[in-house]
C-alpha positions as CSV (number, residue, x, y, z in Angstrom):
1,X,147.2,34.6,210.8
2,X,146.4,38.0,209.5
3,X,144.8,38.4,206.2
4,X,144.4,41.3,203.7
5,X,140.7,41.1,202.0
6,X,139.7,43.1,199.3
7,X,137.4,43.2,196.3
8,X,135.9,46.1,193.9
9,X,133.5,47.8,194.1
10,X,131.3,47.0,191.2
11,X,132.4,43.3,192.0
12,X,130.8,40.8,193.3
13,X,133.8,38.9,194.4
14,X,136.1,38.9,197.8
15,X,139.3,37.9,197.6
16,X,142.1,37.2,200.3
17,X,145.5,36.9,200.9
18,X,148.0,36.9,203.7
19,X,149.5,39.8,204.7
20,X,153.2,38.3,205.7
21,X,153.0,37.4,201.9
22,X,152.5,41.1,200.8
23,X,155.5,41.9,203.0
24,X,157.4,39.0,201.6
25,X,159.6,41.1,199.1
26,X,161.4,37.5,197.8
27,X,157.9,36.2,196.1
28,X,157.5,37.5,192.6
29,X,154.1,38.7,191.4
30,X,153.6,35.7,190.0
31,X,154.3,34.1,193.2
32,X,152.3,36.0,195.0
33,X,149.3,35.9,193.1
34,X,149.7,32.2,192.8
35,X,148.9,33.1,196.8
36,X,145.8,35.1,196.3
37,X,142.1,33.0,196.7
38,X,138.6,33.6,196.2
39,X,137.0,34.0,199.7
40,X,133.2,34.8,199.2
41,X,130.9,36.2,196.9
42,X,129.5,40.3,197.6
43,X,127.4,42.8,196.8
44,X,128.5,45.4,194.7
45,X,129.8,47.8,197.5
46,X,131.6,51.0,198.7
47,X,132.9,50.4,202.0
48,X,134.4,47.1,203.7
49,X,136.1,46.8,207.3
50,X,136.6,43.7,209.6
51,X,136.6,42.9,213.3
52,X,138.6,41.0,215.4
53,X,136.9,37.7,214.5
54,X,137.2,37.7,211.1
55,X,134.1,38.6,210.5
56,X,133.9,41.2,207.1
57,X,131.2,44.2,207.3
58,X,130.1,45.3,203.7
59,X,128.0,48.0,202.3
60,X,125.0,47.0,200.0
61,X,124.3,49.3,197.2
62,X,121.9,47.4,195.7
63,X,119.7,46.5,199.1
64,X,120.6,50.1,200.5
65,X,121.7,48.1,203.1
66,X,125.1,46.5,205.1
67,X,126.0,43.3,205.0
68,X,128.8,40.8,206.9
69,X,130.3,38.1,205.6
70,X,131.7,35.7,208.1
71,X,135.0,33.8,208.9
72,X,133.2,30.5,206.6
73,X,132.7,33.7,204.4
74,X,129.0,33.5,204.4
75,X,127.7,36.5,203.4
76,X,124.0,37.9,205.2
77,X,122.2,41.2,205.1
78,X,122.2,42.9,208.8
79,X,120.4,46.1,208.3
80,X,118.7,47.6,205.5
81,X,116.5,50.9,204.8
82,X,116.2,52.6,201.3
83,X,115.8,56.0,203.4
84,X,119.0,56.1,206.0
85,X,120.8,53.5,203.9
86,X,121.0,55.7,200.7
87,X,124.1,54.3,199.5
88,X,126.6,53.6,202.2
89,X,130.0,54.5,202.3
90,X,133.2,54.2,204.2
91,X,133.0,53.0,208.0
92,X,135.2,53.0,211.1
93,X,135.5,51.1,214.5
94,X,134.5,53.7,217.3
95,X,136.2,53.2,220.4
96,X,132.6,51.8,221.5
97,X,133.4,48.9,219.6
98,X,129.8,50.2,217.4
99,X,130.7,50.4,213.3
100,X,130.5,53.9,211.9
101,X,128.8,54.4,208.6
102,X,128.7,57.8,206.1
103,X,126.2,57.3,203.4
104,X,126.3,60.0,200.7
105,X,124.0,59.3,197.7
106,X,126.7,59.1,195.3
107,X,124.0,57.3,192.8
108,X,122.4,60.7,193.0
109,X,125.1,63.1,192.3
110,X,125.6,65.0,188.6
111,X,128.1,63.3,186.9
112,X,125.5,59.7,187.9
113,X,122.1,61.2,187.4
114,X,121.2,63.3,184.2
115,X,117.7,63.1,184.6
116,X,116.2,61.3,188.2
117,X,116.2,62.8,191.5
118,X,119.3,64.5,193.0
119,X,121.1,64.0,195.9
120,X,120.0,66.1,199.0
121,X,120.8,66.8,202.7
122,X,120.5,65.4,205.5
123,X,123.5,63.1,204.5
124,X,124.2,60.7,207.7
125,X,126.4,59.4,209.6
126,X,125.0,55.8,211.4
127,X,126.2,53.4,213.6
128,X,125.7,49.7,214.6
129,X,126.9,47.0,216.9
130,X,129.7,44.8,216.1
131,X,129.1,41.5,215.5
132,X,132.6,41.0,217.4
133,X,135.3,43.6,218.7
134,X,136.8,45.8,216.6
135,X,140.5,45.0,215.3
136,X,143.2,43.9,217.1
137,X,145.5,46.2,218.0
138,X,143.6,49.4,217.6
């Protein structure tokens, strides 16, 4: 059964719901978000992708860090460095089956920071094993 998960970003909640009920045109919005649960609890984050065994990869603003949160939707810190991990971003599956990570210090830019330090290069691109394969399908 395929799922969609999703949650915001200055949330601290994930939510779920099954993707042939987002295609199901016939259920109203009531319906469907009658269909909608509470799946685990997250970090505030910027960046979420899955595997192929349901397992939920997570950035961690506040640790500077990544996170997964796993099919039982336990949620635990895998890596975490205030230096490299300066507020990570979006990621992506590599053919390697190894999770690409952009971290950007977007806490440091202008329009978030009047008076501290400002964001400055190198700006990095990581990456990390899997827990499990990538999606299926890619």
């Amino acid at each position: 059964m395929a799922e969609f998960s999703y949650g915001p970003l200055s949330g601290t909640k994930l939510y779920r719901v099954r993707t042939r009920d987002l295609l199901n045109t016939a259920l109203t919005d009531e319906a469907l978000g009658a269909r909608v649960e509470l799946f685990a609890d997250k970090p505030v984050s910027d960046g979420l992708t899955a595997d192929s065994a349901g397992n939920i990869y997570v950035t961690d603003l506040n640790a500077s860090g990544i996170g997964v949160i796993d099919a039982e939707g336990e949620y635990r810190l895998l890596h975490q460095d205030d230096r490299y991990l300066s507020w990570p971003d979006g990621f992506a599956f590599g053919p390697d089956n190894k999770i690409y990570v952009t971290v950007n210090q977007l806490h440091r830019s202008p329009p978030l920071q009047r008076d501290g330090p400002a964001a400055e290069p190198p700006f990095y691109l990581l990456r990390f094993d899997s827990v499990a394969p990538g999606p299926i399908g890619r």
